[in-house]
N, C-alpha and C positions, 0 to 999 in steps of 0.2 A: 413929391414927398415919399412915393413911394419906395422908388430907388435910393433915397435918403438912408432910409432903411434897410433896405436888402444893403447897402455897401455898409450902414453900422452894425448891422448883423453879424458879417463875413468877418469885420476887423476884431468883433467882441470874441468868435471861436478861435481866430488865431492867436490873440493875447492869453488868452485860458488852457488854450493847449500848449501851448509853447510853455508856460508855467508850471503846464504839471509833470510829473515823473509815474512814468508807467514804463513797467517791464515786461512785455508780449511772449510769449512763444514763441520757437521757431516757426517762420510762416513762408519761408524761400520756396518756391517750387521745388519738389523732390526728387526729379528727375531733368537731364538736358535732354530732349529730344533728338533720337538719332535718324539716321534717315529711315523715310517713310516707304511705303508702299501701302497695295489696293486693302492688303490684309489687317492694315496697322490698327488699332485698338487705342481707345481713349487711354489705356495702362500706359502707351507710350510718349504719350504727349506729359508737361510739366505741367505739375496741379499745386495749390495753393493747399499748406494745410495750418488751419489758423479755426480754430474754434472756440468760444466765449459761451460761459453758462449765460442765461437771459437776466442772471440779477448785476449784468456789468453794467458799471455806468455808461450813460452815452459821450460824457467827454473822455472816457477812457480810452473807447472804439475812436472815438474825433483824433487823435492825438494817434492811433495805430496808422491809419488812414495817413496823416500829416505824414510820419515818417516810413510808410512803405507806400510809397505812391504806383505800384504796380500790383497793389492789393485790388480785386475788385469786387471783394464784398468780406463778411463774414458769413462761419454757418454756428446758427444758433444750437446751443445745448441747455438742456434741466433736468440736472441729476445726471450727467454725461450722455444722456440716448436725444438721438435728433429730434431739434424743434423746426428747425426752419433756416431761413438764407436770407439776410438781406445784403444786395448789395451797396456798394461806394456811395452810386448816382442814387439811387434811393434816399438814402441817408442822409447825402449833403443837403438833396433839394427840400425836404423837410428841415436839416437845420438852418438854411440859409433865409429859411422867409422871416418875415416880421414876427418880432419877439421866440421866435425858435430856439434860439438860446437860453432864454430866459425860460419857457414850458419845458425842454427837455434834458436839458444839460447837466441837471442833477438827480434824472431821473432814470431807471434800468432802461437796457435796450428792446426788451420785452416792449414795454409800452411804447415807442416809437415804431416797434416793429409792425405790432399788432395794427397799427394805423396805415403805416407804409406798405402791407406786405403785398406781394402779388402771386402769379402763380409760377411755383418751382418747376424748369426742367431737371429731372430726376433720370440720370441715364448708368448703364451698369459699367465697372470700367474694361467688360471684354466688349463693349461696341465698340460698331467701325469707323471710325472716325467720318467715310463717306455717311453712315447712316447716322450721326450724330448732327452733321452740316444741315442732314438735308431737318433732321428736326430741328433744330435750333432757327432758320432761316421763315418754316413754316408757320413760328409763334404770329401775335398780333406784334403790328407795327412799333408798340409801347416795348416791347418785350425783345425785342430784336438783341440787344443791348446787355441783356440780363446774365449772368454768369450762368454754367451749367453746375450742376451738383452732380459731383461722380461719387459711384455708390465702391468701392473697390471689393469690400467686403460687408458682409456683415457689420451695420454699426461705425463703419470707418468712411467717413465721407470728406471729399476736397473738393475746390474750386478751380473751375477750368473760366478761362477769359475767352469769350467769344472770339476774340479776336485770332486766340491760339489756333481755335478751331479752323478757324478760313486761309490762314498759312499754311495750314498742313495741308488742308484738301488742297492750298494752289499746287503744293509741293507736291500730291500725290496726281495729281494734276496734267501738271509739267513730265514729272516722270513719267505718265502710264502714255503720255502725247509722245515723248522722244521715245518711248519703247517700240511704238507702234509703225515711228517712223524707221526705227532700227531695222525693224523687221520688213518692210516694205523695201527700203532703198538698197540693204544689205544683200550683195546677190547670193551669199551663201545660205542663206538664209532657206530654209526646205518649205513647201506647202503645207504639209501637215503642221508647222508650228507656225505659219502665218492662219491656219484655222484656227490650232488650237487660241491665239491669240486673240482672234479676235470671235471666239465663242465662248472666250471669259469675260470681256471685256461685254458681248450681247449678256451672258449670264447675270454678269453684275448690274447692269442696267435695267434688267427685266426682273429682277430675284429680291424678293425680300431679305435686306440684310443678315435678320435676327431668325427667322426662320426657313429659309434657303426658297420655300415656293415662290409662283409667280408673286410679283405686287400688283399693286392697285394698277399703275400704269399699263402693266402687261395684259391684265384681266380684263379691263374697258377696250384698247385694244382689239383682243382675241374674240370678244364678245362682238364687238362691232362687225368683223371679218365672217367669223362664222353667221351671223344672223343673215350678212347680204347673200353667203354662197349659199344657207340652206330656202333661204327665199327664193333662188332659180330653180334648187332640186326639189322645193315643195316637199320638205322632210321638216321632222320634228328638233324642236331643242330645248332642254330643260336646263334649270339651272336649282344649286341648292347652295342657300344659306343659312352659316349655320355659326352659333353663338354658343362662350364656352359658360356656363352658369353659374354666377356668383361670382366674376372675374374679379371684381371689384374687392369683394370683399376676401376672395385670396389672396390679392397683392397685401392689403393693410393688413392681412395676420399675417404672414411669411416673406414679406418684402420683397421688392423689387427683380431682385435677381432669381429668387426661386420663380417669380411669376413668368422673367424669360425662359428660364429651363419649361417651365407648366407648357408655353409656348412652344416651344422646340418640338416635344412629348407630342403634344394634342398634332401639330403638322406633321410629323412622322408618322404617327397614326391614321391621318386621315389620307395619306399620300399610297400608303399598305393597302387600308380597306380599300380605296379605289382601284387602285391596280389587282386586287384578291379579288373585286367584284364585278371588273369588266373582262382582265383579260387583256387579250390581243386586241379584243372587238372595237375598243374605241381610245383608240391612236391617238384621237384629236380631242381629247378629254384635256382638260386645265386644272390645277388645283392652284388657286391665290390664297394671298391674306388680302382681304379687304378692307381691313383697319380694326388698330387697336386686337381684341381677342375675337375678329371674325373671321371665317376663311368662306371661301365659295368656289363650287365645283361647277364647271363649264359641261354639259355631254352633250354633244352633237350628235344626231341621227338616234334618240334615248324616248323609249317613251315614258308616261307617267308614270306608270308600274315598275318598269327600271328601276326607277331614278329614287322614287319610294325606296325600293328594295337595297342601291347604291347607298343611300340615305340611311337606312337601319341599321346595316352593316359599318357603316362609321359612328352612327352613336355606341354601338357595340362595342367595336374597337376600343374606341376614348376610355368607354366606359372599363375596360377591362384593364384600361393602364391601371387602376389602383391610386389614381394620386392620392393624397389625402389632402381633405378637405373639410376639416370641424366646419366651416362655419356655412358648408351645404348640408341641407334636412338629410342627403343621402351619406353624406360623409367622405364622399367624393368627388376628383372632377367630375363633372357630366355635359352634353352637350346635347341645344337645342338645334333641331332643324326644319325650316321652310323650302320644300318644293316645290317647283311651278312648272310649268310645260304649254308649247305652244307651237303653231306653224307659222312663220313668221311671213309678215304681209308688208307690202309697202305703206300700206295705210297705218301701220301701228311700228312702235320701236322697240327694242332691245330694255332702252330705261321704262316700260310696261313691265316686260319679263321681271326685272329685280324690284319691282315694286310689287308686283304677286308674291314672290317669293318672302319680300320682307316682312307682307302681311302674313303669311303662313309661319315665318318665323317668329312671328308676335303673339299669335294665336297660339303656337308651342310654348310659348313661356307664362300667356295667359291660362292654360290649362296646367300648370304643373311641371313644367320643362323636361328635362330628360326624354321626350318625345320626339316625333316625325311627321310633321303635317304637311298637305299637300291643298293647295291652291286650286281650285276648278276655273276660274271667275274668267279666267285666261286664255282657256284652250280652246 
């Protein structure tokens, strides 16, 4: 009986859209994509731009849908400033069930949306199409699927199809594999640019897209490596975590893209005061992003007092960029940080170390943030 249904369902939105007359926007992708490379940027790739105020009807959207079948979603508007995104598979799979037609087909997209919606990837359109794949792939299994929202500017948002997404990376893929082999097989080919090649290709792999330091994978890594060697030398290793404050609530005043530049800013900063605060001395120092607006400092052979002081000297820094920030008590960016320090033993791990330190970084935001705490519980 079921299926009964879902098939008079399907037949009752094709008769109703077929009947009606709707005249859409231009919504063609606004670009062909040329060839790619490592540097290429979602601006490159073809984006959908097709946007509906929230008081559209839903069999207007049903009937967009019927006749651009490479549409994969729309992006909602109220009052022209972004509401939200739903896509294709969304939509249909709400109008295709039992009486779906009849609940929403004369009703705004708003109220299907509000039921349907889920959560937006929201990406700027100078990312790297690598750093875009690797978020897009990361979402929940439900979401795999979900169109990307590129922010181009300011207020100008379009639809990227996942799918665009995974061509290019194959594409850049492919290329950066036959460059590689170029250079290897190629006997004219010089050492210096068989390095250079392939200590962009390490860089990229180990470099946070958006703000050039190490990433998450490089950091666990280095961390692991360093913990075994200073466990033979019976030396100290500290580590600081550190959080940008009120991140959140920077992005939703100043959007998206300002929040990347905020990024860029706070890792340049914190890359200066490390190197202004060790010096030559510690070579084997790391700076990452550890996700979203945290970054974490690796110092090998550092003691607590150091790493405190490494530690000051980078909230200083941040603090001295100026960014503005109404909606921090200070009116600025500021950053919290958690230090921890320890001799590493075989009896204890590495994931001990960053759990002191997180605690300490909690303890800073639980007193007031814009501070420097340090972790004893550890050492």
């Amino acid at each position: 009986m079921s299926d009964i249904c879902f098939v008079a369902s399907v037949l009752f939105i094709w008769v109703w859209i077929v009947s009606f007359k709707f005249s859409p926007p231009p919504i063609w992708p606004e670009k062909i994509p040329e060839t790619l490379s490592l540097e290429s940027t979602l601006q490159d790739l073809s984006v959908f731009n097709f946007q509906v105020e929230s008081s559209y009807l839903n069999k207007d959207v049903a009937r967009l849908f019927r006749d651009y079948p490479l549409l994969p979603g729309v992006i909602l508007t109220e009052k022209g400033k972004f509401l939200g995104m739903l896509s294709r598979r969304r939509f249909m799979e709400h109008m295709s069930r039992p009486y779906g037609v009849d609940i929403f087909s004369c009703r705004s997209i708003l109220t299907l949306y509000n039921i349907a919606k889920a959560d937006i990837l929201i990406l700027p359109g100078v990312a790297l199409i690598v750093m875009a794949a690797q978020r897009a792939v990361q979402r929940l299994p439900e979401q795999l699927y979900e169109p990307i929202v590129v922010e181009l500017e300011p207020q100008a948002y379009r639809l990227l199809d996942v799918h665009q997404v995974l061509l290019a990376l194959s594409q850049i893929h492919q290329k950066a594999t036959w460059y590689i082999s170029e250079l290897y097989y190629n006997l004219s080919v010089t050492k210096s640019e068989l390095e250079a090649a392939n200590s962009k290709l390490y860089r990229l792999a180990n470099s946070d897209g958006l703000t050039q330091v190490a990433n998450r994978r490089r950091f666990n890594e280095y961390l692991e490596q360093e913990w075994q060697i200073l466990e033979q030398e019976k030396r100290e290793l500290s580590l600081i975590l550190c959080d940008i404050d009120f991140f959140k609530k920077y992005n939703d005043t100043y959007g998206h893209q300002a929040g990347d530049a905020c990024l860029q800013q706070v890792a340049t900063a914190i890359v200066e005061a490390v190197n202004y605060s060790t010096g030559d001395v510690l070579e084997e120092k790391l700076v990452a992003r550890y996700g979203g607006e945290e970054f974490t400092i690796i110092l090998p052979h550092t003691t607590p007092e150091t790493a405190v002081d490494i530690a000051e000297q980078i909230r200083v820094g941040v603090k001295n960029l100026k960014i503005e920030h109404l909606q921090s008590p200070l009116g600025c960016v500021t950053l919290s940080l958690g230090v921890a320090s320890t001799f590493p033993q075989p009896e204890t791990s590495h994931e001990n170390l960053i759990a002191a330190a997180d605690h300490a970084l909690y303890q800073a935001k639980d007193k007031g943030r814009d501070r420097v705490i340090l972790d004893f519980r550890f050492y």
